[in-house]
N, C-alpha and C positions, 0 to 999 in steps of 0.2 A: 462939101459935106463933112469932112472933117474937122475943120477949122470950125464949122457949126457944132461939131458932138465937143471939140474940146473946150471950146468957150460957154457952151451949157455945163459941160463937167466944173467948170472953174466955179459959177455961181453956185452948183451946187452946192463944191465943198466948202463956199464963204456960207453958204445958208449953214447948211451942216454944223459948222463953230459956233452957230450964233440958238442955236435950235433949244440947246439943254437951257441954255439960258433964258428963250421963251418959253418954256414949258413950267421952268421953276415962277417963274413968275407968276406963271396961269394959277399954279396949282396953290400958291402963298398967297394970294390977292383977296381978300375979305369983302363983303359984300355980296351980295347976288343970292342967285338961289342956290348955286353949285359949291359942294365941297367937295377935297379931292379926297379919292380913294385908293391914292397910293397906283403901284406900277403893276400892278400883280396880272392886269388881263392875261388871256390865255385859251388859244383857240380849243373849246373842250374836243375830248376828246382823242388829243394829237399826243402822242408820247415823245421826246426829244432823246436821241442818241447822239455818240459821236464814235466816229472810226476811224482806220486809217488804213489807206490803199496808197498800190506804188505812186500814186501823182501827186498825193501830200494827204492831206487829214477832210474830216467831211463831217457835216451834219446831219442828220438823218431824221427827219420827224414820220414816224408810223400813227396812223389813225385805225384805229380796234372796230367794227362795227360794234354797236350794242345787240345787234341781234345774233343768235345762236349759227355755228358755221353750216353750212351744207357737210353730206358725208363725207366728199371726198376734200372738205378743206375749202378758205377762202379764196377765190383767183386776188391775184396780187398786182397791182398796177402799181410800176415804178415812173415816178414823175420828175425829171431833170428840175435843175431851179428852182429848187424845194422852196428856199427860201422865200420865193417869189410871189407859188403856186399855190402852199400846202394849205394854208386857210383860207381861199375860198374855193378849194379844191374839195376838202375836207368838210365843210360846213354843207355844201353841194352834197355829197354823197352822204353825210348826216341825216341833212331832212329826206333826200328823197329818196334812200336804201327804206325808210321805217313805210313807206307806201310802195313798195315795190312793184305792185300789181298795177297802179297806176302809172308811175315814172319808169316799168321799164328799167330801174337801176339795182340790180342783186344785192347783199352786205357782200360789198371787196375789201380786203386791203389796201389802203394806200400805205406807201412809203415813198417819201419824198427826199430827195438827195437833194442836199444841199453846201453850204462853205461857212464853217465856221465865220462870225461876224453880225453885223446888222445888216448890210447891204443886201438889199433885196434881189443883184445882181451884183457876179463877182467876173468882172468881164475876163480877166485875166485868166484865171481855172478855168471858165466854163469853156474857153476857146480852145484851152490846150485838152480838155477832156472829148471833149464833142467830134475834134476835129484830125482827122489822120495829116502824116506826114504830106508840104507840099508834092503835087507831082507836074504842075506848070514851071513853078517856079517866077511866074506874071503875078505882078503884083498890081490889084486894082485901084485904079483912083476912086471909082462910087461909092465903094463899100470897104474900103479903111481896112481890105484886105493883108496888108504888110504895117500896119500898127504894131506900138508895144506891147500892147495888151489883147491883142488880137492872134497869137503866133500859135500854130499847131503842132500836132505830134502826140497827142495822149490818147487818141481815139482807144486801140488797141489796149492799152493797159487797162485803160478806164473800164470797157467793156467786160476787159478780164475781172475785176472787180467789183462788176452789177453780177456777174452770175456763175463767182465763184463765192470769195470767202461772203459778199454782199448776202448775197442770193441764199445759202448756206445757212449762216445765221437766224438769217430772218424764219426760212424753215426750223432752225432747232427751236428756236422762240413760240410762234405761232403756229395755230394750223390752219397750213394752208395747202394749195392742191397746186402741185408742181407741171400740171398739163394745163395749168391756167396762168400763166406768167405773161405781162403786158409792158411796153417797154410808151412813154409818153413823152417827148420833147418839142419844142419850140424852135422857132430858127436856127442857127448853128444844130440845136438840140433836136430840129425838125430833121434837120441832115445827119444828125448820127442817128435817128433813128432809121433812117432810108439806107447809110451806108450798115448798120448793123443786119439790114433784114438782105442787105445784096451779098455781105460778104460771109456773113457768119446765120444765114436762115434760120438755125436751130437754137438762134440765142433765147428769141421769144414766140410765144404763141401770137401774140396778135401786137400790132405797130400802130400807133397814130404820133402821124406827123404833122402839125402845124407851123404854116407859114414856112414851111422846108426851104432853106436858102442855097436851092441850086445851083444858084450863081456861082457859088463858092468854088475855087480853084479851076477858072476859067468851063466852068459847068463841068468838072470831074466825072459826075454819078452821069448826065444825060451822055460823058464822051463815050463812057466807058460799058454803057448799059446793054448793049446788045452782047456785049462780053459775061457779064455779071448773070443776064437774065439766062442769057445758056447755061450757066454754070450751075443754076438753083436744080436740086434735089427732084428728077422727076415725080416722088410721091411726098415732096412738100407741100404741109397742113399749115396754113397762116391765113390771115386780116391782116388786112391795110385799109387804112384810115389818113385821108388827105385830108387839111384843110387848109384854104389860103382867105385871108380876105381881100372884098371886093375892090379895098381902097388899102391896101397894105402900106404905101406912102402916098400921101395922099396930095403933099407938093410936088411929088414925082407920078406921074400918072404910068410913066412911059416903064420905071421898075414895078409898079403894081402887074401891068401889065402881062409884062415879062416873069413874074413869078406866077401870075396865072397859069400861063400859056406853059411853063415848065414843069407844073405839077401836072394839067391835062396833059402834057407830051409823054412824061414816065409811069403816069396814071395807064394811059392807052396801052402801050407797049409790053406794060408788066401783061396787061390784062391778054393783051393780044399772044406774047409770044410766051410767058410766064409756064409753070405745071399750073393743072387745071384745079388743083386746091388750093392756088393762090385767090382770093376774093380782094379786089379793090373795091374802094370806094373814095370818091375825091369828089369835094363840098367846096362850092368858092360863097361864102358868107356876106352876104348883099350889109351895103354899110359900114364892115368891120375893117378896123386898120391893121399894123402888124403887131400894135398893143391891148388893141383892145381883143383879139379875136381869143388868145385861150381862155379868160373867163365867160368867153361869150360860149366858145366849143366846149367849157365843163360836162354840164350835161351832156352832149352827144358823148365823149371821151367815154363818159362813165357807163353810159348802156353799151355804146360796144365792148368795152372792158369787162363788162360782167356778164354781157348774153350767154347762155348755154354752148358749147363747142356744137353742137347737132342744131344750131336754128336754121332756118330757111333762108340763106342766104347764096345763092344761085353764082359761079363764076360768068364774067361779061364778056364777051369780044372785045368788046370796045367800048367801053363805060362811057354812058352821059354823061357828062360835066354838071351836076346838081346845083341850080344857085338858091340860096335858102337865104328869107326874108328873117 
């Protein structure tokens, strides 16, 4: 697998060299019906910041609804991988906040975190932010766990930084409603948001974690869980939000699997032995891989993110494992 991610990384970056080059040409070429119109696109609506937290500097795109806030402020849903996410994250909660009665989707804030650059993924940051200090110390062959660009230890700081000076800010700026705060990430970024809601409960109101790689430090979160789950606050208020897809790799059938079977194991247990205002829910995504699935979970993200704190949502024993077509 690795020798696979580095040999696609290589063609990348020979495309990469060669790309400005095809574009200029695209856009000078005379003839046809198209003329160019310059660089200028730009996902409406999206504001571009930049900051800087102890793990190095960041990009930040916030999306404003156009509609007027609720009293107590907009809920704010913070999206890892900004760069990755934020426009069809953003274009998502665009159309279907303005029909809200129908989609289900409230006007939220997004802010999306992201790394200075073009790269849609910044493998190197996102690993050292996502990811806390080894405690194996086992280094995986399947998953390129002891790579250079894969190394952890930022978890902690990073977190200190979505909901201190992060969090902070965005409050003096906007209004938004501070009992409403959502925390969203993806793989690495699936598992910080699982170790954020075990280690630090009170960082966010409500968690969705896709494609959560519990694998991660010979399954750290699943060692350590009946630890973790005792620990959580017995009159902690939260959501959680699982999703995995059906086909997460899809050459490897045996780790899609296994990231199933890991999110129902921490899904059950939270539910089972968790405080009773913990509310799970874990969605395995019939069809979706481990790339395709967060624009596919957009929508669901965004209704849970905006729902009311008071809707009808009942704590489980033991949650069904939902597979959604």
């Amino acid at each position: 697998m690795m020798i696979r991610a580095i040999r696609e990384g290589l063609r990348t970056l020979a495309f990469l060299r060669n790309r400005d080059a095809i574009q200029a040409r695209a856009a000078g070429a005379e003839g046809g019906i198209l003329c160019a119109a310059g660089s200028g696109y730009r996902v409406a609506e999206v504001q571009p910041f930049t900051a800087r937290g102890a793990n190095g500097d960041y990009s930040i795109f916030v999306s404003l609804p156009s509609a007027p806030p609720p009293a107590a402020g907009y809920p704010v849903l913070f999206m890892l991988d900004g760069n990755c996410w934020v426009a069809g994250a953003a274009e998502a909660l665009r159309l279907q906040s303005r029909f809200s009665a129908q989609s289900g989707i409230a006007p939220t804030l997004l802010v999306a975190v992201g790394y200075p650059g073009d790269a849609p993924i910044n493998l190197g940051r996102r690993a050292y932010d996502f990811l806390p200090k080894h405690s194996s110390g086992k280094l995986s062959e399947r998953f390129m766990q002891g790579a250079p660009w894969h190394q952890p230890g930022g978890a902690e700081a990073f977190l200190d930084f979505l909901t201190g000076p992060l969090r902070d800010d965005i409050a003096r700026r906007y209004p938004v409603d501070l009992a409403r705060q959502i925390l969203c990430g993806h793989s690495f970024g699936g598992f910080f948001a699982l170790y954020s809601l075990l280690t630090r409960p009170a960082a966010f109101r409500r968690y969705a974690a896709l494609s959560p790689a519990l694998w991660w430090d010979d399954a750290r979160l699943l060692r350590d869980a009946d630890r973790l789950i005792a620990a959580l606050p017995p009159g902690l208020e939260a959501d959680l939000l699982m999703a995995v897809g059906e086909t997460e790799t899809p050459d490897r059938p045996e780790i899609s699997a296994r990231m199933i079977a890991d999110a129902a194991d921490l899904a059950a247990r939270l539910a089972r032995e968790g405080p009773g205002g913990l509310r799970v829910t874990n969605v395995v995504l019939e069809g979706e891989n481990h790339q395709s699935l967060p624009p596919t979970a957009f929508s669901r993200v965004l209704r849970f993110a905006s729902a009311p704190l008071d809707r009808d949502l009942e704590p489980q024993a033991a949650p069904a494992q939902e597979h959604l077509a």
